[in-house]
Backbone as a printed PyTorch tensor [residue, N CA C, xyz], in Angstrom:
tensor([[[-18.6780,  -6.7780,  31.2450],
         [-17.6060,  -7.3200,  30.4250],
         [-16.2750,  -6.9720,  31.0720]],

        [[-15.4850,  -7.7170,  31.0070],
         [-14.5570,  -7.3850,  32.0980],
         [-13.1880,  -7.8540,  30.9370]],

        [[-12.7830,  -7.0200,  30.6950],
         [-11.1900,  -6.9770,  30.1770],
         [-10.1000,  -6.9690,  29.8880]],

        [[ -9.5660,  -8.0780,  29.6380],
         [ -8.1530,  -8.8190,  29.7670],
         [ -7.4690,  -7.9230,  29.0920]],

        [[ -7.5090,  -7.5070,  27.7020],
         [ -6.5520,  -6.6150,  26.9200],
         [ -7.7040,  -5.7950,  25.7530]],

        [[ -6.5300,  -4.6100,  26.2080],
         [ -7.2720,  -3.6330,  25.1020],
         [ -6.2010,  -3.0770,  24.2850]],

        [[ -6.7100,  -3.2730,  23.0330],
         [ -5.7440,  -2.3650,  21.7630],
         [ -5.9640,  -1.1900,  21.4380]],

        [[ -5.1810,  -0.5150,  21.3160],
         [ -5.3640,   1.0190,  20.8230],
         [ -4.3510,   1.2690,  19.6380]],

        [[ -5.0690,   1.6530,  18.9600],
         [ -4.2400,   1.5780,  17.4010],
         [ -4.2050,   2.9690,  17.1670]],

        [[ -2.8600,   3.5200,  16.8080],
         [ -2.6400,   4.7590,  17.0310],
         [ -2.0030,   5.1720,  16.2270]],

        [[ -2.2360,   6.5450,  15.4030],
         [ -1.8300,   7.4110,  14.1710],
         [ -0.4960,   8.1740,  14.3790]],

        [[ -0.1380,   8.4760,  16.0370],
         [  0.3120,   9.4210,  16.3400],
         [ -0.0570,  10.8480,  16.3790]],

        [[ -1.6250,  10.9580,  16.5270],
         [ -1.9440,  12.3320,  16.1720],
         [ -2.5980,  12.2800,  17.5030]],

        [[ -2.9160,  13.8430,  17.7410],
         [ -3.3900,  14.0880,  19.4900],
         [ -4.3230,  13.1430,  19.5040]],

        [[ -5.4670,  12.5690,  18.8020],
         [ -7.0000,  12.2200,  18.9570],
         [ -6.4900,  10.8870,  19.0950]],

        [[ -4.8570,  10.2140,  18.9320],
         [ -4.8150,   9.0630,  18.8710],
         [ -4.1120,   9.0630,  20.6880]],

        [[ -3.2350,  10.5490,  21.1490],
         [ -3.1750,  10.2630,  22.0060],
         [ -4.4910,   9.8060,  23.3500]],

        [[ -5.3620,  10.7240,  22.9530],
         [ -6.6710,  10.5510,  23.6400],
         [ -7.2860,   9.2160,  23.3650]],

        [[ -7.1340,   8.5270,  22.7860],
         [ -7.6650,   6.7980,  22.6520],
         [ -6.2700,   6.2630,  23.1030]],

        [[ -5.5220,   6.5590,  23.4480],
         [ -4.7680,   5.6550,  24.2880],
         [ -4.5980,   5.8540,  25.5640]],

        [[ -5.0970,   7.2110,  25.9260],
         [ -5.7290,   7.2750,  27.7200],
         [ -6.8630,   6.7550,  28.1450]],

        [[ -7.8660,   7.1540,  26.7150],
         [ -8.9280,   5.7570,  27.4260],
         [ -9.0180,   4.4650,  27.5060]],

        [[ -7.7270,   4.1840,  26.0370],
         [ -7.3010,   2.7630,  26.4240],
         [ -6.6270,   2.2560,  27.8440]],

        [[ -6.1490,   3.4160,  27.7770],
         [ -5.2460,   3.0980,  29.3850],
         [ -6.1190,   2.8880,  30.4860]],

        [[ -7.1910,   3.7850,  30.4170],
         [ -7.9270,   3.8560,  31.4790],
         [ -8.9650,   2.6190,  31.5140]],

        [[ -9.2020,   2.1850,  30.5570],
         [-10.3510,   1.0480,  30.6400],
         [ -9.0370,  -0.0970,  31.1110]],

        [[ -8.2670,  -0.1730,  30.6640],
         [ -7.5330,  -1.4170,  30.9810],
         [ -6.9430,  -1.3170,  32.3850]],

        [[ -6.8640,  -0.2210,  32.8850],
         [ -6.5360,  -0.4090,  34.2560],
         [ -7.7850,  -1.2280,  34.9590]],

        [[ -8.6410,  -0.6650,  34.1310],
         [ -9.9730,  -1.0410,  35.4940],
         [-10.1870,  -2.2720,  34.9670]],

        [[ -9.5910,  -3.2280,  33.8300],
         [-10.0300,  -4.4790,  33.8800],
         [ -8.7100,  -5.1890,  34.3590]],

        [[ -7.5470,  -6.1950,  33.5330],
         [ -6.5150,  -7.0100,  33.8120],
         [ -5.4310,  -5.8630,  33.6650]],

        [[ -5.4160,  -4.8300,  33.2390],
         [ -4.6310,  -3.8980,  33.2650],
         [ -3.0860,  -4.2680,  32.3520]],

        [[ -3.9240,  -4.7940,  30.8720],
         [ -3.3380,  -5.0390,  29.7590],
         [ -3.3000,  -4.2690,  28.3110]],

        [[ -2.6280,  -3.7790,  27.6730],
         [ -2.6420,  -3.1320,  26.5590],
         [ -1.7490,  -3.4730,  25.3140]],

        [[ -2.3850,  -3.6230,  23.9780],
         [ -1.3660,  -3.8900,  22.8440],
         [ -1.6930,  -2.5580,  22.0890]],

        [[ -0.3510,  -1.7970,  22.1200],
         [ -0.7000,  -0.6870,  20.9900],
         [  0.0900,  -0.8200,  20.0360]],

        [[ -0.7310,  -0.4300,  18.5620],
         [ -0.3570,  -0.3880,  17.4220],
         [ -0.6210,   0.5760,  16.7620]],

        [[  0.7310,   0.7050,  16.1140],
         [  0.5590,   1.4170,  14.7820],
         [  1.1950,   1.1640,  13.5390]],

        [[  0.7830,   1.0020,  12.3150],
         [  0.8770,   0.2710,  10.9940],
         [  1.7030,   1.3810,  10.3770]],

        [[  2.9220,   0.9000,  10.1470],
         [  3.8210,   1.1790,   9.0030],
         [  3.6590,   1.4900,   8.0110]],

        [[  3.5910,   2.7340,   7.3750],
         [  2.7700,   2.5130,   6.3800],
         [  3.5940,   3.5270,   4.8950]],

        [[  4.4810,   2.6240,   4.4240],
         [  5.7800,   3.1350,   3.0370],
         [  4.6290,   4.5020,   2.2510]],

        [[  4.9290,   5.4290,   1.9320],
         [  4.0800,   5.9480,   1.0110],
         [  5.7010,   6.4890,   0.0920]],

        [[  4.9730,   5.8540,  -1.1710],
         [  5.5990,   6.0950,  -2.2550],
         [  4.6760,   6.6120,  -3.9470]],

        [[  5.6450,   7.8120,  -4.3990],
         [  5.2860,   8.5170,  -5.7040],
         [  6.5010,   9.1340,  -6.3430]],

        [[  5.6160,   9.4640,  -7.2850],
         [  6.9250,  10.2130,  -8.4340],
         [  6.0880,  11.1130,  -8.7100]],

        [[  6.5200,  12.3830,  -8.8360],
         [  6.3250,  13.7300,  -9.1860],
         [  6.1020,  14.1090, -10.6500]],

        [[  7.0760,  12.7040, -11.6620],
         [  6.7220,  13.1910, -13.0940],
         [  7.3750,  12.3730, -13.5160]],

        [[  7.7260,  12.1300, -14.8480],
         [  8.3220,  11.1220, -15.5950],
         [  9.8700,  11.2090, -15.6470]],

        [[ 10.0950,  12.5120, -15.0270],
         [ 11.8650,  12.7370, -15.0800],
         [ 12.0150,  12.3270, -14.0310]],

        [[ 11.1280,  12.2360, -13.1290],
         [ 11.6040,  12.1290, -11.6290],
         [ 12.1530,  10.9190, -11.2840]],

        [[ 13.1470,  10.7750, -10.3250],
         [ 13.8480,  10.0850,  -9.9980],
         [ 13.2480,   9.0390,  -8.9330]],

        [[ 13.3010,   7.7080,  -8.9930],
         [ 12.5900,   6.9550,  -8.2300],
         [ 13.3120,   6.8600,  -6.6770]],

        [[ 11.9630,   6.7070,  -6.0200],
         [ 12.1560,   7.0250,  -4.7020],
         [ 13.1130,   5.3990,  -4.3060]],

        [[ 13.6110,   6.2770,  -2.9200],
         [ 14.9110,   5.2710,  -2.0810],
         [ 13.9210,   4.6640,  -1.5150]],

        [[ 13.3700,   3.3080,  -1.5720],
         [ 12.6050,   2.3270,  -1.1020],
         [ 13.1160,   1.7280,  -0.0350]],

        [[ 14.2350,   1.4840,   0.4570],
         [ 14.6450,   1.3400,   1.7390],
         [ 14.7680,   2.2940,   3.1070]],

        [[ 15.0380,   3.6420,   2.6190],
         [ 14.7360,   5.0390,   3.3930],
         [ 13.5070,   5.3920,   3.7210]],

        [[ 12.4470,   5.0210,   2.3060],
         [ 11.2010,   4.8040,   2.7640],
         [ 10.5550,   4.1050,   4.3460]],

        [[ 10.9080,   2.7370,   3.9140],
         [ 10.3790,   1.5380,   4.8660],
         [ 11.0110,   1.8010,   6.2700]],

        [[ 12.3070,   2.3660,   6.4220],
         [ 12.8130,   2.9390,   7.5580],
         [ 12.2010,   4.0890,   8.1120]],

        [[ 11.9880,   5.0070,   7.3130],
         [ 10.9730,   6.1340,   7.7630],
         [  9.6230,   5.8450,   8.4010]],

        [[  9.1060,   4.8760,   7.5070],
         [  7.6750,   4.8040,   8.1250],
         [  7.6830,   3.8100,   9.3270]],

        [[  8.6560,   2.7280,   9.4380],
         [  9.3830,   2.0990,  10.6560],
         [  9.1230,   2.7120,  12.0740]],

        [[ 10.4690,   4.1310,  11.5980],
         [ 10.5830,   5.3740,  12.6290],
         [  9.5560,   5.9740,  13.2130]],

        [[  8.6390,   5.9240,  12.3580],
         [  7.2130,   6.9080,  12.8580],
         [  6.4670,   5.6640,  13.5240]],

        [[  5.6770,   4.5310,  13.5080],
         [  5.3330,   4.0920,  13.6550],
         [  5.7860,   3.3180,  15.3870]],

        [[  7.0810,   3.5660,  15.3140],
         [  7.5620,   2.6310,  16.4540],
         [  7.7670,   4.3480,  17.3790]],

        [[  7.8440,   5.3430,  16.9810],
         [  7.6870,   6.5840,  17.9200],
         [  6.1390,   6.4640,  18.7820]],

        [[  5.1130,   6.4350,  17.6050],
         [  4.1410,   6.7460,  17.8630],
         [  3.2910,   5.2630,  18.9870]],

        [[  4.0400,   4.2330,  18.7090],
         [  3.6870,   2.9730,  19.9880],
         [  4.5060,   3.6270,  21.1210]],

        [[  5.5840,   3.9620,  21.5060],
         [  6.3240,   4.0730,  22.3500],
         [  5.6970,   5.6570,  23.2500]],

        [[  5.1090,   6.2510,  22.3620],
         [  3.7930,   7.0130,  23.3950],
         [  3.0490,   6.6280,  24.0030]],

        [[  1.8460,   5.8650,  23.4050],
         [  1.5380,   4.6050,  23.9530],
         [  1.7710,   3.8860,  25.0510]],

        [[  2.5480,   3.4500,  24.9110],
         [  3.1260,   2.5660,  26.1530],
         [  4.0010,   3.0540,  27.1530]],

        [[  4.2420,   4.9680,  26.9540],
         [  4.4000,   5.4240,  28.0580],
         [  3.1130,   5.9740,  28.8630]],

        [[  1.9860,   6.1490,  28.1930],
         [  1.0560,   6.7470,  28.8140],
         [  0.2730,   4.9930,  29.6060]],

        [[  0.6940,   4.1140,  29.1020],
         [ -0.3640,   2.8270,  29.6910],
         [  0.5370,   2.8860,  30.9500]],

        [[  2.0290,   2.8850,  31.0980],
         [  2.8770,   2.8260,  31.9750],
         [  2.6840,   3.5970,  33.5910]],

        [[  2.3310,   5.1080,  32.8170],
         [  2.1190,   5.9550,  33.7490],
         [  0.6980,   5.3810,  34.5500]],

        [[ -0.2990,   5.2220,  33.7380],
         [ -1.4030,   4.4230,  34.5170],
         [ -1.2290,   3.0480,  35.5220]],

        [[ -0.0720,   2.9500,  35.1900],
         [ -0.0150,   1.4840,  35.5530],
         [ -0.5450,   0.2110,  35.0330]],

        [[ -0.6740,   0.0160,  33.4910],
         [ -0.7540,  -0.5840,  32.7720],
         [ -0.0070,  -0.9070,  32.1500]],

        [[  0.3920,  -2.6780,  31.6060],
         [  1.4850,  -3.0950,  31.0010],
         [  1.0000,  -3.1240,  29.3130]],

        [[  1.9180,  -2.9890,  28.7680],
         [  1.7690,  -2.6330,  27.2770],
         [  2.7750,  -3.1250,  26.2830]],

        [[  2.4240,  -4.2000,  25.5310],
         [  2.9750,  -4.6660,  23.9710],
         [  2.7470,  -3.9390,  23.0320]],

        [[  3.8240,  -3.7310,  22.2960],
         [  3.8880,  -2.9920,  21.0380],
         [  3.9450,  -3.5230,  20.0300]],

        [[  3.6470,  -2.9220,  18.6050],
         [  3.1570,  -3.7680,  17.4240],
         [  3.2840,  -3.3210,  16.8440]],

        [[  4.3810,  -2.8750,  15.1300],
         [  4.6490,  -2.0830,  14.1210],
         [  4.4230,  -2.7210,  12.9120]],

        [[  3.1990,  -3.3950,  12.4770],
         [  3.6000,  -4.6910,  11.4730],
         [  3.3370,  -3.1940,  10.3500]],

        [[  4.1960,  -4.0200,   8.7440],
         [  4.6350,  -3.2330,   7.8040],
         [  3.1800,  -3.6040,   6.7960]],

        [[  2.4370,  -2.6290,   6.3530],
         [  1.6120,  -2.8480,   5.4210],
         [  1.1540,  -1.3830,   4.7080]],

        [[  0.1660,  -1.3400,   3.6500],
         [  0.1000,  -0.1690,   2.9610],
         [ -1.8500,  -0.1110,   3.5480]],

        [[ -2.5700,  -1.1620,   4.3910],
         [ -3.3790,  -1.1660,   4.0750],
         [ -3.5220,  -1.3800,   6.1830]],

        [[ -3.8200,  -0.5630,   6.8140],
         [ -3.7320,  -0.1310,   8.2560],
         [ -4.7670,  -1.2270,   8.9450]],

        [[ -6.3510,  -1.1020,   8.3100],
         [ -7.6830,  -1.6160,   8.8450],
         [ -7.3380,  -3.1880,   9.1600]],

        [[ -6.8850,  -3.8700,   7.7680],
         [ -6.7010,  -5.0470,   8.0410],
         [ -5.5780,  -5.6800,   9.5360]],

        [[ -4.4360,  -5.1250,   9.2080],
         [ -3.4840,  -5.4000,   9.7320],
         [ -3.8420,  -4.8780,  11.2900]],

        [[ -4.4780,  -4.1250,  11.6340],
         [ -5.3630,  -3.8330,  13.2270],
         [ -6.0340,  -4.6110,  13.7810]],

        [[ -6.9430,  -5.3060,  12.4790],
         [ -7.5920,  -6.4720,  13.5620],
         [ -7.2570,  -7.8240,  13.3940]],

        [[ -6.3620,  -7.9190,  12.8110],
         [ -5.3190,  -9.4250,  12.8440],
         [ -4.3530,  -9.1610,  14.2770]],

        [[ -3.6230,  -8.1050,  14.0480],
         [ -3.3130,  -8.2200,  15.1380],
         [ -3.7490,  -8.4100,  16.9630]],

        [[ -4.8830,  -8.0390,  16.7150],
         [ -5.6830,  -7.3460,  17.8070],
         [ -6.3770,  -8.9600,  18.0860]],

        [[ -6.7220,  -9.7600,  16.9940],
         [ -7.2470, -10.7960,  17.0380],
         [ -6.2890, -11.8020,  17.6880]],

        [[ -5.0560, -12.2720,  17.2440],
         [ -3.7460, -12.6970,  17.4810],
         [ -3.1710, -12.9700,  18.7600]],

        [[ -3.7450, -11.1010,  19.3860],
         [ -3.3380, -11.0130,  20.8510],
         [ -4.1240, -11.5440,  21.6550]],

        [[ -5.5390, -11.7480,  21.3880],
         [ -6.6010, -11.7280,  21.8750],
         [ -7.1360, -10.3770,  22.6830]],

        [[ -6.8670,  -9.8480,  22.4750],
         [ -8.2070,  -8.3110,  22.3870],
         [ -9.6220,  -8.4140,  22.6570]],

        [[ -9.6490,  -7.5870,  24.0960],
         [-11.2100,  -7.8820,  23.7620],
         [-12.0020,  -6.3780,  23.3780]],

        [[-10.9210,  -5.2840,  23.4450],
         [-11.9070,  -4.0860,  23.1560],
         [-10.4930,  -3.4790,  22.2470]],

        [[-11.1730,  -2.8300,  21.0120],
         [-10.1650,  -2.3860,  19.9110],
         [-10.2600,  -0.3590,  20.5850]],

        [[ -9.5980,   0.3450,  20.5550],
         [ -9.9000,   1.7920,  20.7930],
         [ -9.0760,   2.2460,  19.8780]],

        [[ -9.5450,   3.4990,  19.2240],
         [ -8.9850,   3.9020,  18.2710],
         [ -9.7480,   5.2520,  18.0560]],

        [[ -9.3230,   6.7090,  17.3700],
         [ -9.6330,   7.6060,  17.3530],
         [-10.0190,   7.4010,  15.5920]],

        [[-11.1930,   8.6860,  15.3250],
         [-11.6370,   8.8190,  14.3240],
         [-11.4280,  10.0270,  13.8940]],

        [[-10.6820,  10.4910,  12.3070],
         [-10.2710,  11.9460,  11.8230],
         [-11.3450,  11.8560,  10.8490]],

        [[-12.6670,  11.2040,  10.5170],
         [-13.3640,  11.3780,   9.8130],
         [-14.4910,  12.5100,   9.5270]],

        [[-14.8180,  12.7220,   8.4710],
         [-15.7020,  13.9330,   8.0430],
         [-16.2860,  13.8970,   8.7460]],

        [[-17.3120,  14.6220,   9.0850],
         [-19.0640,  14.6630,   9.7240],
         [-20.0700,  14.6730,   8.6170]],

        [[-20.1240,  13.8290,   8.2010],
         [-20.8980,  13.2680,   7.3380],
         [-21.7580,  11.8140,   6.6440]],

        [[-22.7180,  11.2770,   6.3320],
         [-23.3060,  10.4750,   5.8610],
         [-22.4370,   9.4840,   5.4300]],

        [[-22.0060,   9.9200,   4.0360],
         [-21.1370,   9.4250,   3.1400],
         [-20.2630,   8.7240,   3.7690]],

        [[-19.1840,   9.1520,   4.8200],
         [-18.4920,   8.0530,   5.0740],
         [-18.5510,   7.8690,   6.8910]],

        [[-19.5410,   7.7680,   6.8450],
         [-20.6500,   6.9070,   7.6350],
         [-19.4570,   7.1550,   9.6780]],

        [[-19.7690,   8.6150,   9.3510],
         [-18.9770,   9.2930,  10.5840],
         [-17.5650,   8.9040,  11.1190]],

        [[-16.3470,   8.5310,  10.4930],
         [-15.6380,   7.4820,  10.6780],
         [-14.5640,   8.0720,   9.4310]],

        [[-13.5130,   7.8060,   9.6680],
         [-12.2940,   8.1810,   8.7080],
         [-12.2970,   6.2580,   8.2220]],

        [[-11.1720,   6.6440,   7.4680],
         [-11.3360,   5.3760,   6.2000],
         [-11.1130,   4.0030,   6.8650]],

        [[ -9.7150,   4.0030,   7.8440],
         [ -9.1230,   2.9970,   8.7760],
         [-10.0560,   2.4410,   9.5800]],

        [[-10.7110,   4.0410,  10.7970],
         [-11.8120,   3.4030,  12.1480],
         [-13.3320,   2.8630,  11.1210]],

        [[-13.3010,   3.4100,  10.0970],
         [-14.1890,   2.5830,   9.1940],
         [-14.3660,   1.5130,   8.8290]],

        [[-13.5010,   0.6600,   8.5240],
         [-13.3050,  -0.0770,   7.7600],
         [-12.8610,  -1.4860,   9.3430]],

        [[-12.2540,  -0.8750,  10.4800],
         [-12.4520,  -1.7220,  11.8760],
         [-13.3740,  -1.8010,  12.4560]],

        [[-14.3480,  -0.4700,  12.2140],
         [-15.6270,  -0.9590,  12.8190],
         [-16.4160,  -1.7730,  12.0490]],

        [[-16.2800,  -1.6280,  10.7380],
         [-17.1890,  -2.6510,  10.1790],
         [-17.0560,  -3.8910,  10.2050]],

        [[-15.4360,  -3.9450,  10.1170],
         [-15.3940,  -5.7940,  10.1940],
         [-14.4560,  -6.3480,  11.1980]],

        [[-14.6510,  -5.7050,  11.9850],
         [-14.3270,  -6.6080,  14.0580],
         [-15.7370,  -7.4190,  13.9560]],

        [[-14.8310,  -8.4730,  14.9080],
         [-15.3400,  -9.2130,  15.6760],
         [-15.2200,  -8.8790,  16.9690]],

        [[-14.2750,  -7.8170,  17.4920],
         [-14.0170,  -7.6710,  18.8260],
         [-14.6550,  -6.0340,  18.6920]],

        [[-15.3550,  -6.0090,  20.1020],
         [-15.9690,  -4.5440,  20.1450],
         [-15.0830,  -3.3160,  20.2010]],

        [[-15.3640,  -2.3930,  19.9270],
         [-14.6880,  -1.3950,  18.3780],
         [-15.1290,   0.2560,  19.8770]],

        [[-14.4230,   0.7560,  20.3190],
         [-15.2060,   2.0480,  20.7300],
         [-14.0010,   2.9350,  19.6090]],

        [[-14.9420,   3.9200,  19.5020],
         [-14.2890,   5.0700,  18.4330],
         [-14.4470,   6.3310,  18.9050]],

        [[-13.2060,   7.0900,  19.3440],
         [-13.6030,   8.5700,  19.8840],
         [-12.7430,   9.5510,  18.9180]],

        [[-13.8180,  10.5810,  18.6830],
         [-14.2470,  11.4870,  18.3090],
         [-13.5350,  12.8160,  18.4090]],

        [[-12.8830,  13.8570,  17.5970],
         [-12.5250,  15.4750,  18.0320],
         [-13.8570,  16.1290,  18.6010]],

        [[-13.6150,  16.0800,  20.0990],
         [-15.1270,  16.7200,  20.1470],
         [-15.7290,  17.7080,  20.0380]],

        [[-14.6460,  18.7620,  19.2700],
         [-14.8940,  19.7710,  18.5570],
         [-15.6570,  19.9950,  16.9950]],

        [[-15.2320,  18.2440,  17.0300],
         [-15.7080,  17.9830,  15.1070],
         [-17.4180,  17.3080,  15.1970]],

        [[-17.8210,  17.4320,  16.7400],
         [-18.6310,  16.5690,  16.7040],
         [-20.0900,  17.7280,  17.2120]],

        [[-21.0320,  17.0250,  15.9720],
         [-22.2960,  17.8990,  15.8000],
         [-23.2580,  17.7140,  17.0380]],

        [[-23.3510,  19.1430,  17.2530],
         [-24.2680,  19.5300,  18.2890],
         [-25.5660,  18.7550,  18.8060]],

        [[-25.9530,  18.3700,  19.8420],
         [-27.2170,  17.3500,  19.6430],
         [-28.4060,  18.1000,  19.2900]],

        [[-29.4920,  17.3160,  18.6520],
         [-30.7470,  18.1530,  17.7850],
         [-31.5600,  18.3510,  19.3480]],

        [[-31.4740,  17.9570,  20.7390],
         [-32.5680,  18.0830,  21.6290],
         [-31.7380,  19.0270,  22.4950]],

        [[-32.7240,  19.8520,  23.3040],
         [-32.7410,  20.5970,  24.5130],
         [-33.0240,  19.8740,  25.9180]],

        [[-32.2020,  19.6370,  27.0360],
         [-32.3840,  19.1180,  28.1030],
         [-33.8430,  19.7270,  28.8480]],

        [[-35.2320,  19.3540,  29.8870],
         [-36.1180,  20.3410,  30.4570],
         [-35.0180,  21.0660,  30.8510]],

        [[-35.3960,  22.4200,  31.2630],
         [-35.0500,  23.1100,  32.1350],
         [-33.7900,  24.2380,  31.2990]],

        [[-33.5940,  23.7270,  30.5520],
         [-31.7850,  24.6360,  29.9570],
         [-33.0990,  25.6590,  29.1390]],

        [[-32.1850,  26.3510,  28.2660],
         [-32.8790,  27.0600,  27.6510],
         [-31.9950,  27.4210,  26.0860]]])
């Protein structure tokens, strides 16, 4: 399979920097294309019934700010590889969707993205976002892992002990 563009959708957290070096790195070795994204994402509450409602424009700027920091990592690390890189901040409360519209849009052929999910059954090894992209891509999905968070294998190699 040989690869025109790869997306890496990114949290800004180390595990997201590490899916955007392997994004980098797979895309060098194909057309040596990259769209990274990361979803805007307003979080708004009130503390109590006295509380004063939040500045909804300071909001949307904030999460703006973070979002367009955390591409612009991104696309210095595709840079350093020598990979060219589009950036993508679309505004939503809901990350999964808005990843593979975009990713679809660009035409993407491999989505990369890091996983902060439990180690567990229940939510099926995968945090809520790389969950919810792996299940419903159409474009192939790799998902890496804290490989510190990641359970020991049940077999012994011959020979180790």
């Amino acid at each position: 399979m040989f690869l025109e563009r790869v997306c890496v959708a990114t949290d800004g957290s180390d595990l997201a920097v590490r899916a955007a070096q392997m994004g980098a790195l797979l895309a060098h070795a194909g057309a040596g294309r990259m769209v990274a994204v990361s979803v805007a994402q307003p979080h708004f509450s009130t503390s109590g019934a006295g509380a004063a409602l939040p500045d909804a424009q300071a909001e949307f700027e904030r999460a703006r700010q973070a979002a367009q920091a955390h591409v612009e990592t991104v696309e210095r690390i595709a840079r350093a590889s020598g990979v060219s890189c589009e950036t993508a901040t679309p505004l939503s409360s809901t990350p999964g969707p808005a990843i593979l519209e975009l990713a679809e849009e660009n035409g993407c052929d491999l989505i990369v993205i890091g996983t902060h999910g439990p180690n567990d059954a229940n939510r099926l090894f995968a945090g809520s976002v790389a969950q919810y992209v792996l299940a419903n891509s159409t474009i192939p999905v790799l998902l890496l892992r804290d490989p510190r968070e990641a359970a020991p294998p049940d077999f012994i190699e011959d020979g180790q002990a």
